[in-house]
N, CA, C and O atoms as a Tripos MOL2 file, in Angstrom:
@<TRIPOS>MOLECULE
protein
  304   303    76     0     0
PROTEIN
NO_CHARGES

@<TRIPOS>ATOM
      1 N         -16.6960  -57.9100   -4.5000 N.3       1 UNK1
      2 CA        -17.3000  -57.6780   -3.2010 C.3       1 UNK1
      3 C         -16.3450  -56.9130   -2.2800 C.2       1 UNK1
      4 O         -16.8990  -56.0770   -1.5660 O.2       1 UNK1
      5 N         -14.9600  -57.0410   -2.1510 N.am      2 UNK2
      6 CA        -13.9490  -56.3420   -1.8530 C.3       2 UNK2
      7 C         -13.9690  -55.4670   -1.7350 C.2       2 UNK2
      8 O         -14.0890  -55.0330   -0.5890 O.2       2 UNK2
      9 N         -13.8280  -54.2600   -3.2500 N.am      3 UNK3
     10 CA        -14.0050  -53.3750   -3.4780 C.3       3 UNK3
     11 C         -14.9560  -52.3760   -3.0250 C.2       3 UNK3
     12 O         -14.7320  -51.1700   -2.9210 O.2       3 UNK3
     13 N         -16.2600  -53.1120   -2.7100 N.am      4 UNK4
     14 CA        -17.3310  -52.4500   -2.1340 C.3       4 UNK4
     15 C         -17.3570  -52.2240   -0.9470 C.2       4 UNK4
     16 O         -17.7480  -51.1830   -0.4190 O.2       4 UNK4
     17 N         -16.8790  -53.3300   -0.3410 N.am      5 UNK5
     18 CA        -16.8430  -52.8950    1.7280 C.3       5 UNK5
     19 C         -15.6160  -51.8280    1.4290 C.2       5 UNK5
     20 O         -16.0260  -50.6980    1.1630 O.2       5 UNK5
     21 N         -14.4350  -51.9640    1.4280 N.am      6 UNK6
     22 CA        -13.9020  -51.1750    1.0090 C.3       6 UNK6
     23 C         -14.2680  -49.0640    0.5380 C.2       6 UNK6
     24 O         -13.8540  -47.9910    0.9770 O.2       6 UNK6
     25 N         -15.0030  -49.4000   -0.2830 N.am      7 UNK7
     26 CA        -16.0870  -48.2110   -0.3300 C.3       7 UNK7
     27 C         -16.6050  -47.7700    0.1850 C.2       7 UNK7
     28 O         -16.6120  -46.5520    0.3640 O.2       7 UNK7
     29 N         -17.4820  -48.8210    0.8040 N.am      8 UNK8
     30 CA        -18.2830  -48.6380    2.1810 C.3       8 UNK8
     31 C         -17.5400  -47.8320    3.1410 C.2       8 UNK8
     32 O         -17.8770  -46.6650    3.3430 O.2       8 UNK8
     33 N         -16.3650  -48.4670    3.8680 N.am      9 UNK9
     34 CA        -15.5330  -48.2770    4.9930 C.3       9 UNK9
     35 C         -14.9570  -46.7310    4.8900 C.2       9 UNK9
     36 O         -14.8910  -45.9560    5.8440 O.2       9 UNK9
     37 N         -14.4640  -46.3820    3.2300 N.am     10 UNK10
     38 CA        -13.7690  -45.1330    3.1040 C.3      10 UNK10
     39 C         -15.1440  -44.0240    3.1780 C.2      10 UNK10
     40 O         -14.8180  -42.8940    3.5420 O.2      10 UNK10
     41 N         -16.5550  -44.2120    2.8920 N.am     11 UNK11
     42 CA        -17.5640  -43.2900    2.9920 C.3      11 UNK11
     43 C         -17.9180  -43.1980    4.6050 C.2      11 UNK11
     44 O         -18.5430  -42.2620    5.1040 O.2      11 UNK11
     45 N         -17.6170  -43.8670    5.0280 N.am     12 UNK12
     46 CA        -18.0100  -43.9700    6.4680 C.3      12 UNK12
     47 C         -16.8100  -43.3360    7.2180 C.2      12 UNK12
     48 O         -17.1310  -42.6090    8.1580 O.2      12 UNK12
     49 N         -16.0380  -43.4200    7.0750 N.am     13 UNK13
     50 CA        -15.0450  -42.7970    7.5410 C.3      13 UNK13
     51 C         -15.0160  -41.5380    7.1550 C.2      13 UNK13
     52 O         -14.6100  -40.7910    8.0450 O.2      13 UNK13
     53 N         -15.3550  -40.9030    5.9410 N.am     14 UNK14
     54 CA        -15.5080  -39.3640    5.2800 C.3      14 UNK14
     55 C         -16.2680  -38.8360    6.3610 C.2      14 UNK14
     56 O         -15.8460  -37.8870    7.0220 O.2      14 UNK14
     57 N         -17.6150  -39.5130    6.6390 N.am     15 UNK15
     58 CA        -18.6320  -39.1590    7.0640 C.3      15 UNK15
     59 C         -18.1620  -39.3130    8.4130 C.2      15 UNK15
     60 O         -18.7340  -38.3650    8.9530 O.2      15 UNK15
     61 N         -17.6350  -39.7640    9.1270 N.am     16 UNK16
     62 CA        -17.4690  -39.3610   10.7600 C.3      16 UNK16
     63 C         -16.4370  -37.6190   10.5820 C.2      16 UNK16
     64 O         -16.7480  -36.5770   11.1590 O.2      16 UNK16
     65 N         -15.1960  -37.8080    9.6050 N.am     17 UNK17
     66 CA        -14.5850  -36.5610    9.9070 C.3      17 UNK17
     67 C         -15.2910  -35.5070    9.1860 C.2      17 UNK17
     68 O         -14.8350  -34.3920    9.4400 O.2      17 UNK17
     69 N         -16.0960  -35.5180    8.5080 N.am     18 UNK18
     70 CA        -16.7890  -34.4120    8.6320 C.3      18 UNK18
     71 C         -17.9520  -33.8470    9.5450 C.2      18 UNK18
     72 O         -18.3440  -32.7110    9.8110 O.2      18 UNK18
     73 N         -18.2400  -34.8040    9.8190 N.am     19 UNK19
     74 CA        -19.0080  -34.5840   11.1670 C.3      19 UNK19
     75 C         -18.1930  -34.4450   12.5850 C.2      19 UNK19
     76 O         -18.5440  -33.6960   13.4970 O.2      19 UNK19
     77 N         -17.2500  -35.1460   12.6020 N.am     20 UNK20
     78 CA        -16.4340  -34.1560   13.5440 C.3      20 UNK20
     79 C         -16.0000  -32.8500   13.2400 C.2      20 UNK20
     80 O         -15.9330  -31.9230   14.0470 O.2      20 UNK20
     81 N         -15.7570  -32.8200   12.2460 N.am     21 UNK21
     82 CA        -15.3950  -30.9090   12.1840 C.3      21 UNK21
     83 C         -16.1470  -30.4860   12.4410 C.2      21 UNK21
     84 O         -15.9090  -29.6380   13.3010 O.2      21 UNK21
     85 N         -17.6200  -30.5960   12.0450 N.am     22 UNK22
     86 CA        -18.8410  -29.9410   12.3550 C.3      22 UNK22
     87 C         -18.8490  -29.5840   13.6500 C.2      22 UNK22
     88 O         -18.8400  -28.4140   14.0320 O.2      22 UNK22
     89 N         -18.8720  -30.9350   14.6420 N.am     23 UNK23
     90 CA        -19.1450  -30.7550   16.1730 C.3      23 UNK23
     91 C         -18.4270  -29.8960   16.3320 C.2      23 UNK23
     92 O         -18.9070  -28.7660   16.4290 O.2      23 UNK23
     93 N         -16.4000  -30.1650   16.4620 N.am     24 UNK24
     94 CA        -15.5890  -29.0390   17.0020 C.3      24 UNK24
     95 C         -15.4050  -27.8770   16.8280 C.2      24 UNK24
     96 O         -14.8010  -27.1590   17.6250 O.2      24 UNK24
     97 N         -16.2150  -27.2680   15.0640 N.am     25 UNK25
     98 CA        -16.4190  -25.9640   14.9900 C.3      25 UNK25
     99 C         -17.4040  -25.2440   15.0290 C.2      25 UNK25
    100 O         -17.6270  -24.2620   14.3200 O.2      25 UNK25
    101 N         -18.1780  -25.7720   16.0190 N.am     26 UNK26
    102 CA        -20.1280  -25.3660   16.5180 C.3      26 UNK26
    103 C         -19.2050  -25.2440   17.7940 C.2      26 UNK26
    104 O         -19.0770  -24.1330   18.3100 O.2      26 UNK26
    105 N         -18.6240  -26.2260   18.2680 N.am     27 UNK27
    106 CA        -18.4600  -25.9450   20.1370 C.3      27 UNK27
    107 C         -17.7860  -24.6750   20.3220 C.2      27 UNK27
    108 O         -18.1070  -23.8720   21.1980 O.2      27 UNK27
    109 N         -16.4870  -24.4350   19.1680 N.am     28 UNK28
    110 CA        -15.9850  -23.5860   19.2540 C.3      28 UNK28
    111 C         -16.6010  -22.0530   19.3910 C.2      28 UNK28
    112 O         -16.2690  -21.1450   20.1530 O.2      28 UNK28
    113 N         -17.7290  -22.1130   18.2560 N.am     29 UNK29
    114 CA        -18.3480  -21.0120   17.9270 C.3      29 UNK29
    115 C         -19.4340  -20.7160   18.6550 C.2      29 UNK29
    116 O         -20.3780  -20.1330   18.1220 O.2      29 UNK29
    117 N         -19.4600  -21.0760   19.9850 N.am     30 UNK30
    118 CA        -20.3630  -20.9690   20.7170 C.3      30 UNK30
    119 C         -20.2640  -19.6040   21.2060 C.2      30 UNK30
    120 O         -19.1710  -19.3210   21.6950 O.2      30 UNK30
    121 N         -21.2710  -18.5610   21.1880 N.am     31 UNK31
    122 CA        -21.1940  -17.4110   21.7250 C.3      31 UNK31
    123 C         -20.5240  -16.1920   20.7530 C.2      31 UNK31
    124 O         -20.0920  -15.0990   21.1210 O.2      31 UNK31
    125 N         -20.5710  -16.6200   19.7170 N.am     32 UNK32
    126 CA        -20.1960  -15.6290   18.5840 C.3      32 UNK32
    127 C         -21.3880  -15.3190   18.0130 C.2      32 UNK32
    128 O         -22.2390  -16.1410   17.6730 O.2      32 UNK32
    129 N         -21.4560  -14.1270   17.9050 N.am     33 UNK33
    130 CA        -22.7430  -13.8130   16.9200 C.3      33 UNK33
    131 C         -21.9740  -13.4840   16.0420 C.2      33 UNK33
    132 O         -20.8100  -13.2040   16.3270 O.2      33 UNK33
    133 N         -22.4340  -13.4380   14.7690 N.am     34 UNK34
    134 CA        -22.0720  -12.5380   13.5570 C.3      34 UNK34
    135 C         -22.6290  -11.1340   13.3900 C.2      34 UNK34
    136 O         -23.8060  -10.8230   13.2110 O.2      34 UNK34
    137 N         -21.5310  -10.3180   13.4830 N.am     35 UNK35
    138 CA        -21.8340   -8.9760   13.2580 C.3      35 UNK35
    139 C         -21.4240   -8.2770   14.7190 C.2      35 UNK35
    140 O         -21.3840   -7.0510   14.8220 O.2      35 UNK35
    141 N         -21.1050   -9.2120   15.8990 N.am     36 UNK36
    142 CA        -20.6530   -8.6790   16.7740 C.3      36 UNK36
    143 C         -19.0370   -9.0370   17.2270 C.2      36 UNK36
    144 O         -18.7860  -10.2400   17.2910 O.2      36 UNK36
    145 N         -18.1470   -8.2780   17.4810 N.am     37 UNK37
    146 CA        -16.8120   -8.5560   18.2000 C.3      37 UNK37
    147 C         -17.2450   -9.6080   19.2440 C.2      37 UNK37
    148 O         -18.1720   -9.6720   20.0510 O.2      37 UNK37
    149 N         -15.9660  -10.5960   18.8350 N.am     38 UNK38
    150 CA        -15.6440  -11.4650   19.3680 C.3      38 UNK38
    151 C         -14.4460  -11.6380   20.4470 C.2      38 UNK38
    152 O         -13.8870  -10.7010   21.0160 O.2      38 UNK38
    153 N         -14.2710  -12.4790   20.5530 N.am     39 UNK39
    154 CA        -12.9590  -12.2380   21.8640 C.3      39 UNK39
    155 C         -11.3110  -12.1580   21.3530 C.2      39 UNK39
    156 O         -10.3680  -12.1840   22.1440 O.2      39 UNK39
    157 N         -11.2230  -12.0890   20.3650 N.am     40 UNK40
    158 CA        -10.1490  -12.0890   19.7310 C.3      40 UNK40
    159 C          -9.9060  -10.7220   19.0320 C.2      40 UNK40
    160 O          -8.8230  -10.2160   18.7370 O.2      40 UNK40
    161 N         -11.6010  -10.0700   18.7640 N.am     41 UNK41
    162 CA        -11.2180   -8.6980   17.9570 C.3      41 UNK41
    163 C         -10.9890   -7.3100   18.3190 C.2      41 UNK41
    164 O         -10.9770   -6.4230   17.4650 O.2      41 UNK41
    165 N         -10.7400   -7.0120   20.0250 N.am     42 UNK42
    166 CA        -10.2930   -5.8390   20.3840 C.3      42 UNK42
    167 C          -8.7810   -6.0090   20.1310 C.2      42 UNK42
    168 O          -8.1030   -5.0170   19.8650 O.2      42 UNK42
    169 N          -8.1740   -7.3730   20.2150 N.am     43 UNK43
    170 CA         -6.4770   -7.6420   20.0260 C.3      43 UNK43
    171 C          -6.2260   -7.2830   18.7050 C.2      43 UNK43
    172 O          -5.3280   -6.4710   18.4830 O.2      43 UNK43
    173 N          -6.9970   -7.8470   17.6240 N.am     44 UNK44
    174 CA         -6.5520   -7.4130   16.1470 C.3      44 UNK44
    175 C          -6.8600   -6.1240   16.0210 C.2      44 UNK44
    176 O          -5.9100   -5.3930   15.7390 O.2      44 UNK44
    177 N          -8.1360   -5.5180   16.1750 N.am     45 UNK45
    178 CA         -7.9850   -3.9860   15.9500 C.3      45 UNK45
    179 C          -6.9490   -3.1470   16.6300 C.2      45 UNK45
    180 O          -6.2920   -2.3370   15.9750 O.2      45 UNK45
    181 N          -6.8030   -3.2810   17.7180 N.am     46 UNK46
    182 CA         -5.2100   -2.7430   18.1260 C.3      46 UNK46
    183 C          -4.6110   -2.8990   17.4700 C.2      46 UNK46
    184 O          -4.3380   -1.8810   16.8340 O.2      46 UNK46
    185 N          -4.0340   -3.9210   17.1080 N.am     47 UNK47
    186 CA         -2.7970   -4.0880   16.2320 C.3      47 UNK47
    187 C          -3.0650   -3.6400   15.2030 C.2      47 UNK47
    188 O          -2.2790   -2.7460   14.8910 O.2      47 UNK47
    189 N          -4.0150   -3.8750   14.3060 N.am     48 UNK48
    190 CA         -4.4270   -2.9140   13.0270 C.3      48 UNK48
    191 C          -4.1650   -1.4060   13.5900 C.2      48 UNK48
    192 O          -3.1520   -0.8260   13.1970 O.2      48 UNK48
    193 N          -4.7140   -1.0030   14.1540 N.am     49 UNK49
    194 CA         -4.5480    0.6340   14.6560 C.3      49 UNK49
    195 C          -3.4080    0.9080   14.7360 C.2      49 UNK49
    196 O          -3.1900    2.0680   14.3860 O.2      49 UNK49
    197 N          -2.0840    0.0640   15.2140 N.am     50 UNK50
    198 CA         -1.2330    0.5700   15.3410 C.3      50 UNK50
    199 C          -0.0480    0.5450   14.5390 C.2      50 UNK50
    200 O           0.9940    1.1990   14.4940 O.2      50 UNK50
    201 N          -0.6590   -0.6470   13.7750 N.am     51 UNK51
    202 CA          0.3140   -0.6180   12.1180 C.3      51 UNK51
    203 C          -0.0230    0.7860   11.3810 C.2      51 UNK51
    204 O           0.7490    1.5730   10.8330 O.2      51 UNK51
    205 N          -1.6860    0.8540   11.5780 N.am     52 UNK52
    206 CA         -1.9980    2.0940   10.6600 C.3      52 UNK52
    207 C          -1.2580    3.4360   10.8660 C.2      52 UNK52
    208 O          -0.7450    4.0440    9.9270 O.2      52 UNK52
    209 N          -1.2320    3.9050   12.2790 N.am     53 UNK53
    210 CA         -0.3700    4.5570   12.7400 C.3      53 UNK53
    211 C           1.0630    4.7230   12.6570 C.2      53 UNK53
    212 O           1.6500    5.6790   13.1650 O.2      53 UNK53
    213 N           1.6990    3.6690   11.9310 N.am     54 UNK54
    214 CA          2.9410    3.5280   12.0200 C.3      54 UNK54
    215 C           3.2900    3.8350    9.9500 C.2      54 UNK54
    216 O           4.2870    4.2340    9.3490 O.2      54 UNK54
    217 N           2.0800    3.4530    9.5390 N.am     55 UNK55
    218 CA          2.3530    3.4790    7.7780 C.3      55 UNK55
    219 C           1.9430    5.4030    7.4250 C.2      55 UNK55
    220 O           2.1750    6.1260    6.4560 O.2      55 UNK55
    221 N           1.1790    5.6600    8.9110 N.am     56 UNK56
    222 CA          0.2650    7.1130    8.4080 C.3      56 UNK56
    223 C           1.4860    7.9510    9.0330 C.2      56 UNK56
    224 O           1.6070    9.1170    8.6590 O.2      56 UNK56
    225 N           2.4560    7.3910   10.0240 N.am     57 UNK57
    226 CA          3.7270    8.7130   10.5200 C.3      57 UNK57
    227 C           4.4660    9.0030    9.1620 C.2      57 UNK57
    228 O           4.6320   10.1460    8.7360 O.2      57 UNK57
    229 N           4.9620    7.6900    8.4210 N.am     58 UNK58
    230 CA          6.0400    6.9970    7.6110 C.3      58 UNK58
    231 C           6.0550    7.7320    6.0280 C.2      58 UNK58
    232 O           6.9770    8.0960    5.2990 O.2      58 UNK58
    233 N           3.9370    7.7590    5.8340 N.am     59 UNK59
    234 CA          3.3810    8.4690    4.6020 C.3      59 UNK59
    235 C           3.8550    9.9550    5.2270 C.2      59 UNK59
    236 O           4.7780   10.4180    4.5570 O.2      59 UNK59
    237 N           3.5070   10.6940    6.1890 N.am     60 UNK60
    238 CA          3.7840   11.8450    6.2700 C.3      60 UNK60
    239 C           5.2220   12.8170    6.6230 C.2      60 UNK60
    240 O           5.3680   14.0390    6.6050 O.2      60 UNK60
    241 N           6.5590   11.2770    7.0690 N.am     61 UNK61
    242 CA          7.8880   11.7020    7.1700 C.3      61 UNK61
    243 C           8.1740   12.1040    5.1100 C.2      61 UNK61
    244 O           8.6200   13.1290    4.5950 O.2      61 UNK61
    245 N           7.7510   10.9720    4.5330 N.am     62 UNK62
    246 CA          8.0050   11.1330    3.6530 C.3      62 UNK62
    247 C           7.0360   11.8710    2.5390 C.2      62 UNK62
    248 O           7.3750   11.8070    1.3570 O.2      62 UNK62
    249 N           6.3380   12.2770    2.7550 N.am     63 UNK63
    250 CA          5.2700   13.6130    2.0130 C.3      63 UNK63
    251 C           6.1560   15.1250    2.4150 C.2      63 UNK63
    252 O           6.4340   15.8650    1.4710 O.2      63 UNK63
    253 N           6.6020   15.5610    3.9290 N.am     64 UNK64
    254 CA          7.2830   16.0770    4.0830 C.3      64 UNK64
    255 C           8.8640   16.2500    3.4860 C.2      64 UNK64
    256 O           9.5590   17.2630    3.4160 O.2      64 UNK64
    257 N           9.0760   15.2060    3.1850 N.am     65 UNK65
    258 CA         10.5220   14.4410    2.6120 C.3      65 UNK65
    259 C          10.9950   15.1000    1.3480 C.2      65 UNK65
    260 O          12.0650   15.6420    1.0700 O.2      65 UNK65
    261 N           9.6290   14.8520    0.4950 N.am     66 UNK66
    262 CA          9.3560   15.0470   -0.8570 C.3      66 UNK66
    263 C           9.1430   16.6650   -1.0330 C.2      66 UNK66
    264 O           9.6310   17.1940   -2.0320 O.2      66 UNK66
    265 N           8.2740   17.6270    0.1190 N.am     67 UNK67
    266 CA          8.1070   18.8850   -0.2100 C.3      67 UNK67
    267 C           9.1100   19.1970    0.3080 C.2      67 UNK67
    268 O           9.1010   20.4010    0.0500 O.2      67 UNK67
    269 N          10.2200   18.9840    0.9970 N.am     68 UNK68
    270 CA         11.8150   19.9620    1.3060 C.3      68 UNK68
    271 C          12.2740   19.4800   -0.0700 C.2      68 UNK68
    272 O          12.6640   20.4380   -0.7370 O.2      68 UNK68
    273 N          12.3340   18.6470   -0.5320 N.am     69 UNK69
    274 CA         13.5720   18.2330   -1.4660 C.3      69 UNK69
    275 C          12.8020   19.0190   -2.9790 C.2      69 UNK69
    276 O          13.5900   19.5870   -3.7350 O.2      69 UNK69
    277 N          11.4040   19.0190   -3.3270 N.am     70 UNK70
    278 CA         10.8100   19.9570   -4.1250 C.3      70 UNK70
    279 C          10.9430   21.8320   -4.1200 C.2      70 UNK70
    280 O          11.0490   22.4940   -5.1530 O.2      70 UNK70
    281 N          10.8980   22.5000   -2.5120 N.am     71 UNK71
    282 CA         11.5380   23.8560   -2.2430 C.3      71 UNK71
    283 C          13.2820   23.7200   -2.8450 C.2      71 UNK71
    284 O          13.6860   24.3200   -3.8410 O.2      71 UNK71
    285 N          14.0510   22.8870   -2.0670 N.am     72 UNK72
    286 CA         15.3140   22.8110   -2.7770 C.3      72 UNK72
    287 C          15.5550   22.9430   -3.9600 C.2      72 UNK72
    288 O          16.3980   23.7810   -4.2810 O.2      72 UNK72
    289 N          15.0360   22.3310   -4.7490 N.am     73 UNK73
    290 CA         15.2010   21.9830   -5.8740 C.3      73 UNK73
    291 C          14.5710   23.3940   -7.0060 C.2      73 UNK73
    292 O          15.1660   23.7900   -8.0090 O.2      73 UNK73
    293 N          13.1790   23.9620   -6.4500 N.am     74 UNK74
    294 CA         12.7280   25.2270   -7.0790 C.3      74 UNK74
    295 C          13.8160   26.3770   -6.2640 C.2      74 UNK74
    296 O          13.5210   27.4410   -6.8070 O.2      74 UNK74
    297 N          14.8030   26.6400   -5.3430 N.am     75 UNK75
    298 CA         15.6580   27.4700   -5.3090 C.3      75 UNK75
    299 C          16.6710   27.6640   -5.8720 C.2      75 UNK75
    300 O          17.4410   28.6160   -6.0040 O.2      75 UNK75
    301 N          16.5870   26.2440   -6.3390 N.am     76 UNK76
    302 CA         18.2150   26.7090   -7.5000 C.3      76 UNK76
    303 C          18.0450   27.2920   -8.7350 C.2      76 UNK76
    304 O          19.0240   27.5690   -9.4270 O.2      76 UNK76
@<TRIPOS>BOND
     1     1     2 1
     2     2     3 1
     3     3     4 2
     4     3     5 am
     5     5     6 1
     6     6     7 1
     7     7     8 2
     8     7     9 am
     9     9    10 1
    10    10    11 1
    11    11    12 2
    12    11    13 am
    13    13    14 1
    14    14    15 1
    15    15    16 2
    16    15    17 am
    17    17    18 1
    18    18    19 1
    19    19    20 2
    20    19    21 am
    21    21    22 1
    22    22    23 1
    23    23    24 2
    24    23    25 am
    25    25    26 1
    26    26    27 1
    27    27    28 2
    28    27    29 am
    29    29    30 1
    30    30    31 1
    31    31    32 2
    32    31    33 am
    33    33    34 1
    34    34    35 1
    35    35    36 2
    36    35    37 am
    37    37    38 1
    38    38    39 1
    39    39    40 2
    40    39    41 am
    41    41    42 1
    42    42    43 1
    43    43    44 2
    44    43    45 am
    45    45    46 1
    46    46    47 1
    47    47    48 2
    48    47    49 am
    49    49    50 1
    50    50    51 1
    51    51    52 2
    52    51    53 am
    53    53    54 1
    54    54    55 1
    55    55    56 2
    56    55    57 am
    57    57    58 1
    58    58    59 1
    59    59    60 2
    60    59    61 am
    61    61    62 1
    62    62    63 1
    63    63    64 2
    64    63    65 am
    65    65    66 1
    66    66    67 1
    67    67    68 2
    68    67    69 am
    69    69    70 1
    70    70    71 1
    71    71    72 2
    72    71    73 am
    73    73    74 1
    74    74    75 1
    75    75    76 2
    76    75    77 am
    77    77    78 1
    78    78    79 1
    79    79    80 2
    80    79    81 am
    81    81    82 1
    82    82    83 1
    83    83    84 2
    84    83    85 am
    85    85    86 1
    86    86    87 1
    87    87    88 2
    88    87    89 am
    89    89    90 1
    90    90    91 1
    91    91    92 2
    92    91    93 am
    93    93    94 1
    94    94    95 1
    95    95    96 2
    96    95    97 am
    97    97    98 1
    98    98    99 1
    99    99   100 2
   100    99   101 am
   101   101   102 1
   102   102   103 1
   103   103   104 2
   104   103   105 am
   105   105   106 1
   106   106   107 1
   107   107   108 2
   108   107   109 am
   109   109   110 1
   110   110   111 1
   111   111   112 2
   112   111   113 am
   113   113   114 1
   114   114   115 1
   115   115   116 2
   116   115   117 am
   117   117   118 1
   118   118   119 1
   119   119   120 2
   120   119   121 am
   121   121   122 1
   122   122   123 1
   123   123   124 2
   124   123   125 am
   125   125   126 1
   126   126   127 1
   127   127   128 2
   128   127   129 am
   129   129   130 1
   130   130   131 1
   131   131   132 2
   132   131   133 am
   133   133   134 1
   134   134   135 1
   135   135   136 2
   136   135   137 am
   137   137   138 1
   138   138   139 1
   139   139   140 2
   140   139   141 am
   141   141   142 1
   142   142   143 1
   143   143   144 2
   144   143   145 am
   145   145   146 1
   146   146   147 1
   147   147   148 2
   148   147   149 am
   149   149   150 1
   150   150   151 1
   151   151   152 2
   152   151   153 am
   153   153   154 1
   154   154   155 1
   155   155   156 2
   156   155   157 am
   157   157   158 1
   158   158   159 1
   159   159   160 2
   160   159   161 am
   161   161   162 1
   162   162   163 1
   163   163   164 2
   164   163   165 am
   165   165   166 1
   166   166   167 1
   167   167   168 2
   168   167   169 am
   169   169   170 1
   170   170   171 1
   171   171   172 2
   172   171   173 am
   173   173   174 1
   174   174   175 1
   175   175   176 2
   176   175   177 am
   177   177   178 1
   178   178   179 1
   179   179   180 2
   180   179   181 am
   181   181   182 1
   182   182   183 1
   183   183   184 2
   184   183   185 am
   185   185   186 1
   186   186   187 1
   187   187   188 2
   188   187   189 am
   189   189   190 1
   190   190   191 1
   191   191   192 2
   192   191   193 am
   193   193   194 1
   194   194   195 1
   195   195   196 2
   196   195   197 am
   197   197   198 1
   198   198   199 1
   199   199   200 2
   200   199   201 am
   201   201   202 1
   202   202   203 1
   203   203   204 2
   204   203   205 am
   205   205   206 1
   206   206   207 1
   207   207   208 2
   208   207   209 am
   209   209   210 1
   210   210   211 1
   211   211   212 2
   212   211   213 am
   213   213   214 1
   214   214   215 1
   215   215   216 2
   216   215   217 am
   217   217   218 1
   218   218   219 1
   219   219   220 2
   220   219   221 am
   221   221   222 1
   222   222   223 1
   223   223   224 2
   224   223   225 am
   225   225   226 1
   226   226   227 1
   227   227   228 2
   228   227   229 am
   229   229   230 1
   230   230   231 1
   231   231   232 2
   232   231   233 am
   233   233   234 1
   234   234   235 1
   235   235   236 2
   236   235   237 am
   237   237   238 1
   238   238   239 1
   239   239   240 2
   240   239   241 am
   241   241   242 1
   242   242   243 1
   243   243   244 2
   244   243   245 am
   245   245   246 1
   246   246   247 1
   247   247   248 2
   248   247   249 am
   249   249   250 1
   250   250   251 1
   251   251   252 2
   252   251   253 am
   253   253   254 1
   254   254   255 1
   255   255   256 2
   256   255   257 am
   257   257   258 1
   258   258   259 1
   259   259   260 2
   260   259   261 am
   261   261   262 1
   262   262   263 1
   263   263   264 2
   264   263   265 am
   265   265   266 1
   266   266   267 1
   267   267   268 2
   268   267   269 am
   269   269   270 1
   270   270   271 1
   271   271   272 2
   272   271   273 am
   273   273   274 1
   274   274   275 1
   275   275   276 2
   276   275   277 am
   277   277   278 1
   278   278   279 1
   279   279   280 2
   280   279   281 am
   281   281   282 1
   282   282   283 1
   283   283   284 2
   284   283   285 am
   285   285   286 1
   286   286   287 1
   287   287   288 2
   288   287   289 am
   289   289   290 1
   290   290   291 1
   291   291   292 2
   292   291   293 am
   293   293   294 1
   294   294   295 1
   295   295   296 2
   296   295   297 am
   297   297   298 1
   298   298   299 1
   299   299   300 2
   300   299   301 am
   301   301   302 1
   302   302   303 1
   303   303   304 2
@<TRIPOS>SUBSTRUCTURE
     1 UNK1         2 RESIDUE 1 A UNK
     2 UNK2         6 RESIDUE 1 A UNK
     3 UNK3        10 RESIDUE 1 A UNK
     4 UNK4        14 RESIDUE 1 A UNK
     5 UNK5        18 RESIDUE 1 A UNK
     6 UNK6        22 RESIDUE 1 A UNK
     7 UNK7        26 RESIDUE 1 A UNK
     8 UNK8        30 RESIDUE 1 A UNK
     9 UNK9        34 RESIDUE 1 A UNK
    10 UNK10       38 RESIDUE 1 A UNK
    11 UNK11       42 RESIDUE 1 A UNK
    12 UNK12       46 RESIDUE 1 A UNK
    13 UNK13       50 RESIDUE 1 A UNK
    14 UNK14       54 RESIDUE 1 A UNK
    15 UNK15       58 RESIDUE 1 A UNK
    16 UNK16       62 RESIDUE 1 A UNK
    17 UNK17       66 RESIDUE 1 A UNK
    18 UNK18       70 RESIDUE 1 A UNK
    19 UNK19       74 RESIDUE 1 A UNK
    20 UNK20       78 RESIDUE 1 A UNK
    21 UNK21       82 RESIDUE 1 A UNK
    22 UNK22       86 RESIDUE 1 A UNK
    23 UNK23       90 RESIDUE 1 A UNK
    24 UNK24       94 RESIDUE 1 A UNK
    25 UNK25       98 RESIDUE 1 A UNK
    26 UNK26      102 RESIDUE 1 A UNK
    27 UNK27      106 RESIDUE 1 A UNK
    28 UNK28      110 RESIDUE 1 A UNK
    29 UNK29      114 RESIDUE 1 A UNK
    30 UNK30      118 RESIDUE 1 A UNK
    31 UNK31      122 RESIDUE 1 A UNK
    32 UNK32      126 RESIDUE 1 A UNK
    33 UNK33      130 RESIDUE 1 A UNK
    34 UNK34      134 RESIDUE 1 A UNK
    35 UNK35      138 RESIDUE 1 A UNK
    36 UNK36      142 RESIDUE 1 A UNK
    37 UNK37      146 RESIDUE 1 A UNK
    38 UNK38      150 RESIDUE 1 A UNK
    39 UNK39      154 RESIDUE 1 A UNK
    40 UNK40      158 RESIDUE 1 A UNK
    41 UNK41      162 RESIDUE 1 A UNK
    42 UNK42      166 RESIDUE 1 A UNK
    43 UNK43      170 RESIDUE 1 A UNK
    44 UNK44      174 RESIDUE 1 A UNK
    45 UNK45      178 RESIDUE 1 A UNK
    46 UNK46      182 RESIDUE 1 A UNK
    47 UNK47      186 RESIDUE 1 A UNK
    48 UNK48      190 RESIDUE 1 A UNK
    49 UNK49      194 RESIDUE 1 A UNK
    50 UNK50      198 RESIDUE 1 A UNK
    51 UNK51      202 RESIDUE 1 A UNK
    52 UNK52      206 RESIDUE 1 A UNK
    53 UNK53      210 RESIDUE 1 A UNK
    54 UNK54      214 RESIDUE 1 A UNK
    55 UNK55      218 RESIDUE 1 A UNK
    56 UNK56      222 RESIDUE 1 A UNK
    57 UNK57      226 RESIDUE 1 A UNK
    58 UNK58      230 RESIDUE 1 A UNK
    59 UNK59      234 RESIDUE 1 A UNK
    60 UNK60      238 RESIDUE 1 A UNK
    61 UNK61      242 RESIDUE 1 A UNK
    62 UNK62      246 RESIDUE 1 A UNK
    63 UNK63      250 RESIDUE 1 A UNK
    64 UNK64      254 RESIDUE 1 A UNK
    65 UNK65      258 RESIDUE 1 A UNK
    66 UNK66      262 RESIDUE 1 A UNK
    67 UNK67      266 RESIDUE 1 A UNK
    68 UNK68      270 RESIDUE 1 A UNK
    69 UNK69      274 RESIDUE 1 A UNK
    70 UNK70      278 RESIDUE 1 A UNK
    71 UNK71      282 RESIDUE 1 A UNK
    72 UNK72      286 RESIDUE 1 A UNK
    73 UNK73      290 RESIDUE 1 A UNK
    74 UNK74      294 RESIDUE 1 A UNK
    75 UNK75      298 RESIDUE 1 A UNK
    76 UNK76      302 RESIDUE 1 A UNK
């Protein structure tokens, strides 16, 4: 009989924290649509934009890098 309240007690308890996550991540998500920017995603696309910008200078120091050291190399 132990064993069973026991059981009982640990399903009941599952069942409140998942139902609390539920509540706190509905309240959270209040006002998000899917498929539209949210309040967090003009900050990440900046920052995406400006990493991109920083890998697209870096590709083209070194594309440049590669065609001086290729002329060099066909002058000798």
């Amino acid at each position: 009989m132990g064993k069973v309240v026991v059981a009982g007690v640990f399903v009941v308890i599952v069942v409140v924290v998942i139902a609390g996550a539920y509540l706190i991540s509905r309240r959270q998500s209040r006002g998000v649509v899917p498929g539209e920017p949210d309040r967090v995603s003009e900050d990440v696309v900046a920052k995406l934009m400006t990493e991109l910008r920083k890998w697209q200078a870096e590709a083209e120091h070194w594309k440049s890098t590669a065609e001086r050291l290729q002329r060099e190399i066909d002058n000798r």
